[in-house]
N, C-alpha and C positions, 0 to 999 in steps of 0.2 A: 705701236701696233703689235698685236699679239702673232709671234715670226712662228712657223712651221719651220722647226728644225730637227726634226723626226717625221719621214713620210715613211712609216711602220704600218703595216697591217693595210697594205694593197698587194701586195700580191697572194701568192697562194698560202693556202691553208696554213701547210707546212711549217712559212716563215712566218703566220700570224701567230705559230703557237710560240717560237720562238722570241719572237718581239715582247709578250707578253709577259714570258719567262724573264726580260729586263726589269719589267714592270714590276715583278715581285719579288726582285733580289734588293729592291730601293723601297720597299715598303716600309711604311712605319710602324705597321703593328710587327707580329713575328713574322719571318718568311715563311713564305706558301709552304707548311710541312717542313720540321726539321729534319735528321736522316734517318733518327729512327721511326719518325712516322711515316717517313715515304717506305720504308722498311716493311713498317705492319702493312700501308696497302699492297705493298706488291706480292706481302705473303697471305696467301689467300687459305682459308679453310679444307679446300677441295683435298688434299694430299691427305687429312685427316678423316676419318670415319662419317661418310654422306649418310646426313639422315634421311631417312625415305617418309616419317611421318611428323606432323608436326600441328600445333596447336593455332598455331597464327603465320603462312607464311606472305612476307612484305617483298615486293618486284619495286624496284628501284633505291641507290643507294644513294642517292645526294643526301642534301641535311635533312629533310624534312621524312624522308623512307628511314636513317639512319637513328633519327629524333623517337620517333617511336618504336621501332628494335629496342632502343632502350630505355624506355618508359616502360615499355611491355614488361622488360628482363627484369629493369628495378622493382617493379610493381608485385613482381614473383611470379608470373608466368610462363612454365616450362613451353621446352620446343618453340624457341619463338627463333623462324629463319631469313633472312634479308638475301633475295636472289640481286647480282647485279651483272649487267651484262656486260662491263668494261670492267671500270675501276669504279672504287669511293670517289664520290663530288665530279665525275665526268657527267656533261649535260649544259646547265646551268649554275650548278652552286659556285664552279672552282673560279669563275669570273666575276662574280656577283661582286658590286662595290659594296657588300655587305654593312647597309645603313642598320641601326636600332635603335627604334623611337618608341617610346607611351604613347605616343598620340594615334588616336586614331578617334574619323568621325564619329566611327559607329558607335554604338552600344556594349555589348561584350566581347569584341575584341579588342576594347583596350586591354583584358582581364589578359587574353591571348597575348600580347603588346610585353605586359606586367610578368606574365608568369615568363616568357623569354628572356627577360632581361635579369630578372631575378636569378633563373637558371645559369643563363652564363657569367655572373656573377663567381659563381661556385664551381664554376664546373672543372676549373684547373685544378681546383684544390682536391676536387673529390676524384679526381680522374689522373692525376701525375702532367697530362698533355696542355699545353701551352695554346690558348686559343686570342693573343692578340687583343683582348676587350679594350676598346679608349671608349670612354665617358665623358666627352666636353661637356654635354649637353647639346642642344638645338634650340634655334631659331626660327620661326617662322615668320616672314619681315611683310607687315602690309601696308602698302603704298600707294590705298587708294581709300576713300571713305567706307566704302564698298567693300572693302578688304576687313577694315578693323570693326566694320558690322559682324562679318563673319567669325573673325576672332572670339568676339563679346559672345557669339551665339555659343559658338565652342567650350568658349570658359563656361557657360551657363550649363553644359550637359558632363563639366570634369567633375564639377566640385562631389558630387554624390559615389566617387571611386577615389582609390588610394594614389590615382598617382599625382605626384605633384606636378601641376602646371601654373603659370603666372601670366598674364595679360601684363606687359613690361612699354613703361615708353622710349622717346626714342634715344633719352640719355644714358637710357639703360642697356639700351642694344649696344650703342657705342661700344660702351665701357666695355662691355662681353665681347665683340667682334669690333675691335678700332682698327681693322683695315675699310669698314666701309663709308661708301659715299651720302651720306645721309640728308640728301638732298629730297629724296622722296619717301623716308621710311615713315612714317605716324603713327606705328607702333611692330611688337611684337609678342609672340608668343613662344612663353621660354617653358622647357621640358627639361631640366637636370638630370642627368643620368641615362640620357640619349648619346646615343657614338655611332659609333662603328667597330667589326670584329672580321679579325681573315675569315673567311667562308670555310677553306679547307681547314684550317687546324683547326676549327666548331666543328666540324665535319670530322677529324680523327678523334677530338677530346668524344666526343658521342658515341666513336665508334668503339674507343676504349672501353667506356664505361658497358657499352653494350654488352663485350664478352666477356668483360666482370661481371658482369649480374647473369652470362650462359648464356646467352643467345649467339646464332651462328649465324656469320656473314661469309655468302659463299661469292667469290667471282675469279674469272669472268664466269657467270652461269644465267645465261639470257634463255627463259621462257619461252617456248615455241608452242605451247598445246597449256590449253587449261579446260578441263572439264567435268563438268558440275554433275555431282551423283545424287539419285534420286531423295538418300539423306542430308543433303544439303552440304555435303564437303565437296572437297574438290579435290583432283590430281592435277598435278602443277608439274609440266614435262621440259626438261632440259636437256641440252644433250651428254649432261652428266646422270643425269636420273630422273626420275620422278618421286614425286612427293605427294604423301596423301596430305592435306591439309584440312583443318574444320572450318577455317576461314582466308579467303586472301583478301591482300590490302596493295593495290593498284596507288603506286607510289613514283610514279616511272619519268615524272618530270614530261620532257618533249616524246618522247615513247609513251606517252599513257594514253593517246588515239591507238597506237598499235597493239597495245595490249588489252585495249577493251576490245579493240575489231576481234579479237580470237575468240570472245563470247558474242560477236554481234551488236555490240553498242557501238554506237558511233559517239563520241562525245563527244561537245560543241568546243576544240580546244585550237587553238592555234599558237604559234611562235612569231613573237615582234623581235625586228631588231632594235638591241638597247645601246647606246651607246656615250661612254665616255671617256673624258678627257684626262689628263695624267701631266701635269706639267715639271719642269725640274725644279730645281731651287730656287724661292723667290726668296732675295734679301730681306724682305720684310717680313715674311713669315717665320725665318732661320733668326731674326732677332726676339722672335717672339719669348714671352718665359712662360708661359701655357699654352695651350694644344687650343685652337680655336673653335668653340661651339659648330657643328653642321648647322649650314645656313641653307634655308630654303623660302630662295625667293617665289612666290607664289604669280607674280603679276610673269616673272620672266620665266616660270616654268622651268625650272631647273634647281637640283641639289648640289653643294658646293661644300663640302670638307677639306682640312688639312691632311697629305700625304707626307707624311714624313717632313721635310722641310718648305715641300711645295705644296700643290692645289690639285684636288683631283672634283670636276664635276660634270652632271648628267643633265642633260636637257630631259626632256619631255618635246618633240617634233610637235605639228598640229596633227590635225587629222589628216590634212593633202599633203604634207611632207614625210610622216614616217611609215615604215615598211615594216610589210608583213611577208614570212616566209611559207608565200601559199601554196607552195608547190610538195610541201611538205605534209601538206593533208589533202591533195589529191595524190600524189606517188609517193606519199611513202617518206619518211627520214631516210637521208642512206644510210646505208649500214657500216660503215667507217665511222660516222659523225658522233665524237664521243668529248673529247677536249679540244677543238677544233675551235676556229671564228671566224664569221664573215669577214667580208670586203668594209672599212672604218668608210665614210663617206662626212666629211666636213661641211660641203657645203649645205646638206642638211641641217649643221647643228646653226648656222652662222647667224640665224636674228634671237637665238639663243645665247651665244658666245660676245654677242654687241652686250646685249641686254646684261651678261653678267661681268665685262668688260668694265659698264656702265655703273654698276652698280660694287664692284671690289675692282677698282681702277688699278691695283698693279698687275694684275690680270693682262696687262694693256702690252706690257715688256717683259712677260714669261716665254719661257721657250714653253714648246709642246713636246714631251719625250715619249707618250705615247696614247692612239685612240683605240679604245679598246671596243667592238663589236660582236656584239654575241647572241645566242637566242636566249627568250624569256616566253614562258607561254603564258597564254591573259585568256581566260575565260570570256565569254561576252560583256559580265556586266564587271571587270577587274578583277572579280573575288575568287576566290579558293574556290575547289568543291570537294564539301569535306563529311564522310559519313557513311553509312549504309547506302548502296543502291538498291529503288527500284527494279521490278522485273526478273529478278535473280538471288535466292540465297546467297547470304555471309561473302556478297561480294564488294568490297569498304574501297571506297577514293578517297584518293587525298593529292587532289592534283590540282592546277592552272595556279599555283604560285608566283606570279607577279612579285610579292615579295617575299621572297621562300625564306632569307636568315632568320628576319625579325618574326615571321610564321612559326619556325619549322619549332623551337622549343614550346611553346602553349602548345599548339597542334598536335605536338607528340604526345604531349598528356592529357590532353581530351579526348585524343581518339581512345588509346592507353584504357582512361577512366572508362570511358561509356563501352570499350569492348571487354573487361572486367567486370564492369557493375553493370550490363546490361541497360543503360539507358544515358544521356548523356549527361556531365556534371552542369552544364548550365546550357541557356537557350542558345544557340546560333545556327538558325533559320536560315539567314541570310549566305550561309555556306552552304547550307543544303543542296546535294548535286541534283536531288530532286527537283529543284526551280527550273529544271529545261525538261523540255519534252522533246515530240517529233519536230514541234513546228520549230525546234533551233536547228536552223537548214545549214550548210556548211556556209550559204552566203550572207545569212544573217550575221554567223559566230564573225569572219570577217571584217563585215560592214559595222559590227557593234564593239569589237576590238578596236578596230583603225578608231572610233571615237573613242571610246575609253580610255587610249592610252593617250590621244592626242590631249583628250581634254583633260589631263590627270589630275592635272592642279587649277583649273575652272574652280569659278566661285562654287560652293557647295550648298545653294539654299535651302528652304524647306520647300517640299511639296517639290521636287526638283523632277522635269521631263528631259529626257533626254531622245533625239528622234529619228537619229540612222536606225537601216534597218527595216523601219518601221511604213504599212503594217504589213503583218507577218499572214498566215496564212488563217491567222485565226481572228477574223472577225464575223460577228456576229450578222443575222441578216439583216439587221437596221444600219449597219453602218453606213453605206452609201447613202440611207437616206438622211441620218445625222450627219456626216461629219463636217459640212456646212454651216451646221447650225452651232458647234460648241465646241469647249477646249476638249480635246479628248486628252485620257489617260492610259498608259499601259498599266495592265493590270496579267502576267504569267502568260505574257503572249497577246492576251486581246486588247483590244481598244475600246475603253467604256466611257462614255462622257463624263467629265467632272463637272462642269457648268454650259450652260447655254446661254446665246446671246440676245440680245435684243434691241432693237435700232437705236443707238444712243451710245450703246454700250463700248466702251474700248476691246475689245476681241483681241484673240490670238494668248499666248505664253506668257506674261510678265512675269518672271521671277522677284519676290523681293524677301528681305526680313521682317516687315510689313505689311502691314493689309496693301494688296494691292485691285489690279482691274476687275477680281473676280467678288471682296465683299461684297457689294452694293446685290449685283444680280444673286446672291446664292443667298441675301438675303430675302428676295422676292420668290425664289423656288421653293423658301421656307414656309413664304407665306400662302404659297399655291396649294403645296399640301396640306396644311393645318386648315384654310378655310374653304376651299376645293376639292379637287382632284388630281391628281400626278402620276408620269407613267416616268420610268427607269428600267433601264436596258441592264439585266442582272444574270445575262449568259454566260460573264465569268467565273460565276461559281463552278465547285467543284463537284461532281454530284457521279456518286458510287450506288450501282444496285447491288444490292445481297440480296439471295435466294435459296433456297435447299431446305431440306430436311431440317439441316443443324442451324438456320439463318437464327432462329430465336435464343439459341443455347450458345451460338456464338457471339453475338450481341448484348447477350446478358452479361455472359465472362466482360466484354468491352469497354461497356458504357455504364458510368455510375448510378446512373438514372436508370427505373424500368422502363421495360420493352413497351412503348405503346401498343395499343392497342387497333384490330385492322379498322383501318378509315379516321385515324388520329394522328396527331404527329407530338412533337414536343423537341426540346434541347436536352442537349445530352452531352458529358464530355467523357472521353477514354483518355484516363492520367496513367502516368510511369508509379513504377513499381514503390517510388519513393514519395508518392502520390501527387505529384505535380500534373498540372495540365498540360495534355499532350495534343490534346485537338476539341474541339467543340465544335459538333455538327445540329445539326434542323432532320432528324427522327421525322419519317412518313411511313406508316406500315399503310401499303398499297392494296393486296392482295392477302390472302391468308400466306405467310412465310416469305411473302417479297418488301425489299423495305428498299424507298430512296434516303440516302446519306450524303445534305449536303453542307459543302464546307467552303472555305473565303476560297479566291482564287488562289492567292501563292500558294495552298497547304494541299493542293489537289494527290500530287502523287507523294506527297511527305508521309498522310494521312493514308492513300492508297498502301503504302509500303507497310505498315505497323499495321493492318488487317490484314492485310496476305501474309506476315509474319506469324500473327497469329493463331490466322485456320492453320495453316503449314503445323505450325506446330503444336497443334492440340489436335489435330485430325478431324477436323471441323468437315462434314457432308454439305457443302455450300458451292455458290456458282458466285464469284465476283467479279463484277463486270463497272469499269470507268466509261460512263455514258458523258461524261462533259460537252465531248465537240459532237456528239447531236442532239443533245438536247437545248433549246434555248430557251431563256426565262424572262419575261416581262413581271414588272410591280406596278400594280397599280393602288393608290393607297391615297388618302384622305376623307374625308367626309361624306363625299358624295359619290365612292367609289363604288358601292352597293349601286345606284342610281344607273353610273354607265355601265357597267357590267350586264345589270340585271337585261340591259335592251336585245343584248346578243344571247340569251340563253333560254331552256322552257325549264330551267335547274332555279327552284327556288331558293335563294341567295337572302335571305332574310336571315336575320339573328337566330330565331327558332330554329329554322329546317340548317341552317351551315354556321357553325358556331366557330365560335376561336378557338384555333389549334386542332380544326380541322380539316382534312383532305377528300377531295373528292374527282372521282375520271368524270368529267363532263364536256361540252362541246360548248364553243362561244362560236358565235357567226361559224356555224358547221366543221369550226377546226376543231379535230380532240384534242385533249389536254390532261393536266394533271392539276386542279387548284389547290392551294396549302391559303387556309385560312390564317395568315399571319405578313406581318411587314416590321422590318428592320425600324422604320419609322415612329413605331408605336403606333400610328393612328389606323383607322379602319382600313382595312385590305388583303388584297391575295398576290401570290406570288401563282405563275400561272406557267407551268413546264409543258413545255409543248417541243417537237420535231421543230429543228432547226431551219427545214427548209421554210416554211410555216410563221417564222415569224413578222416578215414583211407582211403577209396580209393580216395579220393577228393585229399588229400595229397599227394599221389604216383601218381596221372596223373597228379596233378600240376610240380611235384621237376622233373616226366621224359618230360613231353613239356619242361622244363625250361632248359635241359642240354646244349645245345647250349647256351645259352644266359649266363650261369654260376650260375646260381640260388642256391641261399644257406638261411640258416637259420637266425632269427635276431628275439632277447629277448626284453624283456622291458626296458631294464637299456639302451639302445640304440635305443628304442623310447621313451625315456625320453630326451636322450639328442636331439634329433629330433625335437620333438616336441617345446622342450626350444628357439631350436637356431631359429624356425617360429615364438617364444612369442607366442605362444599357453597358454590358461591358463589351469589349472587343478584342478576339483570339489576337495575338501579337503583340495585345498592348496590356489591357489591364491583367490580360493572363496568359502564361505559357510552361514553357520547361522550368522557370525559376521559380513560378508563385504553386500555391496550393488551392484547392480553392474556398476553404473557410477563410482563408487571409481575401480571397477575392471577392468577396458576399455572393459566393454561387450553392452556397449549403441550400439554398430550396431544388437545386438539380441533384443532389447526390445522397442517394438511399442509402447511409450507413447499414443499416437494419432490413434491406432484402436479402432475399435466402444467398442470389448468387455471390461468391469470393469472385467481385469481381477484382479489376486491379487495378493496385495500389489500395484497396481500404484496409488493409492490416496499417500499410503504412499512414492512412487518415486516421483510423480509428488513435493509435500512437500521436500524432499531431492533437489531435482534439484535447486528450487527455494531457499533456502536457502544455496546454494553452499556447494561442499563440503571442508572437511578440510583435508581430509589424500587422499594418491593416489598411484596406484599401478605405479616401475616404472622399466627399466630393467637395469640393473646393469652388465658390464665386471670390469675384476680384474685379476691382476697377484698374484698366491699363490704360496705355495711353496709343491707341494706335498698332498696338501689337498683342495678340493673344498666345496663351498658352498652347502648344501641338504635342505636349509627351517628351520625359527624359531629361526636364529639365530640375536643377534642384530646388530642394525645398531648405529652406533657413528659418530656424529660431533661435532666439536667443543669440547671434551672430558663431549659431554652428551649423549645417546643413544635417538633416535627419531626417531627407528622404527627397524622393522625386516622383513628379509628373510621368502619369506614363499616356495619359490622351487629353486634351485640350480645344478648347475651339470658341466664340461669340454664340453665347445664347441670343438671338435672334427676335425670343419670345420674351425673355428679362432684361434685355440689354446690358448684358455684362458677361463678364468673361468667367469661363467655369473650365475646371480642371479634374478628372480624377487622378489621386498620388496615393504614393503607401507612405505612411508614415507607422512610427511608432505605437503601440499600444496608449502607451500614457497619453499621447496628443492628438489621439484620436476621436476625442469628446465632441458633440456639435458642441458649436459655440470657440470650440478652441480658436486663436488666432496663428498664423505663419506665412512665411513670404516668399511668393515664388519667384526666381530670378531670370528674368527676359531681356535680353540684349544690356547686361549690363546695368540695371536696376533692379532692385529688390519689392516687389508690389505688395501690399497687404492684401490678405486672403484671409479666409476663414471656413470655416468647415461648417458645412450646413444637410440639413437631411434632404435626403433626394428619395424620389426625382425633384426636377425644378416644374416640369408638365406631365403631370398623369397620363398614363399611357388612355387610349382609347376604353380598352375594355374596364379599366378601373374609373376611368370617367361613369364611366353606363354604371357601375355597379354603385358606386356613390351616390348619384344620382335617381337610380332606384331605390335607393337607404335613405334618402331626402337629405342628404349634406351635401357640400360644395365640394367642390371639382375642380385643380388648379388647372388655366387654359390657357 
């Protein structure tokens, strides 16, 4: 039985930091800071010449505040200064069991992942300081069928990035970790060049290099006053001085609620306790003649590494077991709490400590030398927030660190890059601190933390709901009357249906890697639209009025596309400077100089931030205003959608008098509104913007005009597959920060050749001309039970040369269709390639799209006397 022979870290503060102090004298990387680096922190700058102005100044000095100090410095950025208000690594970093792994689920933050590991790689060398790097590798061991689905799905979205990973079975996990019980393992997934690194000495080799390349690290000098001048800089006030700055970067770890509160942001961030285990020398391990891969068992929720001759690992609690420190964002951090740590609590970690007992069985006759408990702040949804905010000039976060080691080098140099080059070096969205608004209430952030962290290591499927929290203040006025009826989705706060049910039907959430409860029905919602009528509840969009004088002159600068014209609308994208896609909205000019702009849900205030950036700075005479939460939006769209419509209005709705692509103010059953002649779906229809209070009864005169005609409901998962089978493309997937959009086939949206410089066409016109090399293209496939969803790779020839970025069951063809970027050369129809889904490789082929003409190319065909694909 595993003996507690160190009860460390129960009493106060005091002896917790001391106890810890054992912990790091018996480390096996270097100790926490050798003497001359405790040296450099405790010589602080202050005694030398305080700058008063400065180019970039960054508030907080753990690793990821200190990570970009010196990315900025390297990058050749003068005046760049790091305030801190204790010491280096006081917070979170200096306890951090500083894991470093490639893996990650997402998309490009393995890139994030890649570029940290690579950095600290180098970083002794280039810096003289000693940072501890061990490289076992990692395991990630799954020991359920279930698991090694997961696995399979994972391998399918590495293979298109550099880093190496391998789907390994289980003689092979052995062979790498032979302390384990392999009674349940069935495979793993193995990462080379995964470890772990001391947190502080990354943290001083950083802070090295920082003042090598001139950047100034001032402390203690903790921020009391920050405030924003009508030019967009800031004075950043200490009680050593003030500092005029052009930009700050809110860097501040567990202080980064405090420090947004001094401009009025409240930021959705909290602190969990994390905690882990520290054991002494296990004979087994001390025989070992290599350092042991970190194991992460995924079923028992916990990370398990070699400490020097013993074992050091981290549960993950549930969500009803582990703690959050809330008291911290109603009153405040105290103001002492800087290398401090909670009360250790054991029998929290204890069906963790079976579970890994169970599974590295000498586990079983380890001493415990010490548990170490500390804060970690976790955003709602796990992730960073990382960027420019909303609301406020050149005011940059880079905060809710969950994993701040393996973060804090990529992060430095993304942010680095994008506050240098003015845009960011690649897409990550999913960091955007813009994904919260108002409605992330301080009991939300809470209630979505406590799941987040409990659920860390949960299966990770596609299409994944997750439901604390939830709903939030934003839903829409149908909700009550739907949410009975279907699975609902979150979508940036709201709650939108993804499928509905019908008596037979299996209901509720099934997650799987498979088609599961919800084919069958979304392929009947396909068919309600296509040969009926359908309504969709589509108040998640984003939807910004522009107005003024300048609305047209600053729209033109914006959007690649011209300015529609009043009572028109069209698509439009405003790309970065290097002419990537930056947003793609739905253009309505309403009035003479008033336009609606609207965009997906997640992109609301992403897309709001980079127009108010703009007018800001071109001195644009305009009034912008985010209408989202009152306006609501109903689709109605199919065949017969003219038919119900027409019953509620004396607004002639015929092809002649209301054409496609365009807008009209008109009244349906006496409610005003805003109709946009167009639907996501391709098939006939309008999108119908009306006052939010307003859409309950908009609803009920649409569904009773429609009763004759058969009128019924239809989710997103069935204007996804809609929209695929037109080749429609979609912002986040076929395009974003990475693509451009000739590689995207969006050239019929982007007016090389009008007067306005809008932007990025210097930088397309360059692209054009030097042709491209990769190209979007669309892809049918026979599977077996499982479709393609995006990100997955593509293989020829048994080499990978590109990936899926949206996927789904054509409905209408019966087969699975994809769009991917591939290669120039293999972008031929006709070409043949193999997309890889759970661990098989499917033939695919590239064929011209769409697979179903859009509605209005039907008509027009049709009026030409050719055929019409339906």
């Amino acid at each position: 039985m595993l003996r507690l022979r160190v009860a460390c870290l129960r009493g106060p503060r005091r002896s917790a930091r001391v106890a810890l102090g054992l912990l790091r004298a018996c480390s096996t990387a270097s100790p926490r800071g050798t003497s001359s680096q405790r040296e450099e922190n405790a010589s602080t700058s202050l005694g030398k010449s305080w700058k008063d102005t400065a180019n970039t100044v960054i508030i907080g000095g753990g690793c990821v505040g200190v990570s970009l100090a010196y990315h900025l410095a390297k990058a050749g950025m003068k005046d760049v200064v790091l305030l801190e208000k204790s010491e280096l690594t006081a917070g979170s970093t200096w306890h951090a069991a500083g894991l470093t792994t490639y893996f990650h689920p997402g998309i490009n933050l393995k890139k994030i992942h890649h570029y940290s590991i690579k950095l600290y790689e180098t970083l002794e060398e280039e810096t003289g300081q000693a940072v501890g790097f061990h490289q076992p590798g990692s395991i990630r061991i799954a020991s359920t069928p279930t698991r090694v689905d997961e696995l399979r799905y994972q391998m399918a979205r590495a293979g298109w990035h550099p880093t190496p990973q391998y789907l390994i079975d289980p003689e092979r996990v052995q062979e790498l970790f032979p302390l384990l019980n392999m009674e349940k393992v069935l495979a793993g997934l193995y990462n080379p060049g995964d470890g772990h690194i001391d947190p502080y000495s990354l943290t001083m080799a950083l802070a090295a290099g920082a003042r090598m390349y001139g950047a100034k690290l001032y402390f203690p000098a903790q921020v009391t006053k920050l405030t924003p001048k009508s030019d967009g800089t800031w004075d950043v006030e200490t009680p050593n001085g003030t500092i005029h700055a052009k930009r700050i970067v809110n860097a501040a770890g567990f202080w980064a609620r405090e420090v947004g509160k001094l401009i009025g942001f409240n930021h959705p961030l909290i602190p969990v306790h994390h905690q882990y285990i520290v054991t002494a020398t296990v004979p087994e391990v001390k025989a070992l003649k290599t350092e042991l891969p970190v194991l992460r068992d995924l079923e028992g929720s916990y990370y398990l590494r070699q400490e020097r001759d013993g074992l050091l690992f981290g549960p993950y609690e549930s969500p009803e077991k582990m703690k959050l420190q809330e008291s911290w964002v109603t009153e405040g951090v105290p103001p002492g709490f800087g290398k401090e740590l909670f009360e250790s609590d054991l029998d929290r970690l204890m069906t963790h400590v079976e579970a890994a007992m169970e599974m590295v069985p000498v586990l079983k006759e380890a001493d415990i030398t010490n548990i170490v408990s500390g804060p970690i702040t976790y955003s709602p949804d796990i992730l960073p927030m990382v960027g420019p905010h909303q609301g406020v000039r050149n005011y940059w976060v880079a905060v809710g660190f969950g994993y701040g080691i393996i973060h804090a080098g990529g992060i430095g140099k993304f942010l680095s890059d994008w506050i240098i080059g003015g845009e960011p070096p690649f897409d990550l969205i999913e960091l955007d601190p813009n994904r919260y608004g108002k409605w992330t209430t301080e009991q939300y952030t809470a209630t979505k933390a406590r799941e987040s962290y409990g659920l860390n290591n949960a299966v990770g499927y596609p299409k994944e709901e997750r439901f604390a929290g939830r709903p939030t203040e934003r839903v829409s006025g149908l909700y009550d009357l739907l949410k009975a009826k279907c699975s609902m989705g979150f979508h940036a706060g709201w709650e939108q249906p993804h499928w509905f049910y019908k008596p037979g039907d299996e209901t509720g959430y099934k997650p799987s890697f498979r088609r599961t409860n919800w084919f069958e029905p979304v392929g009947r919602e396909y068919k309600q639209v296509m040969e009926k009528v359908g309504v969709i509840d589509l108040t998640p969009f984003g939807k910004i009025n522009v107005q003024g004088k300048d609305s047209v002159k600053l729209l033109d600068h914006l959007l690649a596309n011209v300015v529609p014209k009043v009572g028109c609308t069209n698509v439009s994208h405003m790309l970065t400077p290097r002419g990537h896609v930056y947003a793609e909205f739905t253009v309505s000019h309403l009035t003479p100089g008033e336009f609606l702009l609207v965009t997906g849900s997640g992109s609301e205030l992403h897309d709001l931030r980079m127009i108010e950036e703009e007018a800001a700075k071109g001195g644009y005479n305009v009034q912008i205003k985010n209408v989202t939460d009152e306006i609501g939006v109903l689709g109605v769209a199919g065949p017969l959608a003219r038919n119900v419509l027409q019953k509620l209005t004396t607004e002639d709705l015929s092809n002649a008098s209301f054409k496609f692509l365009q807008s009209k103010y008109i009244r349906l059953s006496d409610i005003p509104l805003t109709a946009i002649r167009i639907s996501y779906t391709g098939e006939l229809g309008w999108e119908l913007y009306h006052r939010r209070q307003d859409s309950a009864a908009l609803y009920r005169a649409i569904m009773e005009a429609g009763k004759e005609e058969g009128i019924d409901h239809f989710g997103t998962y069935a204007m996804n597959a809609l929209r695929l089978e037109k080749a429609f493309r979609g912002w986040g997937a076929e395009m974003n920060c990475d693509t451009n959009p000739l590689e995207a086939g969006l050239g019929f949206f982007i007016k090389l050749n009008k007067e306005a410089d809008f932007i990025g066409k210097q930088a397309l016109k360059q692209i054009k001309e030097d042709g491209l090399k990769r190209r979007l293209v669309y892809l049918t496939l026979e599977t077996e039970n499982v479709d393609p969803e995006g990100n997955e790779s593509i293989w020829h020839h048994g080499k990978v040369v590109g990936n899926t970025t949206s996927g789904t069951y054509s409905y209408g063809t019966q087969q699975s269709l994809a769009f991917a970027y591939v290669p120039m050369q293999l972008s031929k129809v006709g070409q043949t390639l193999e997309i890889e889904l759970l661990g098989q490789r499917y033939p695919a082929a590239v064929v011209p799209e769409p697979l179903v003409f859009t509605e209005p190319a039907r008509a027009r065909l049709q009026k030409q006397g050719g055929s019409a694909k339906a």
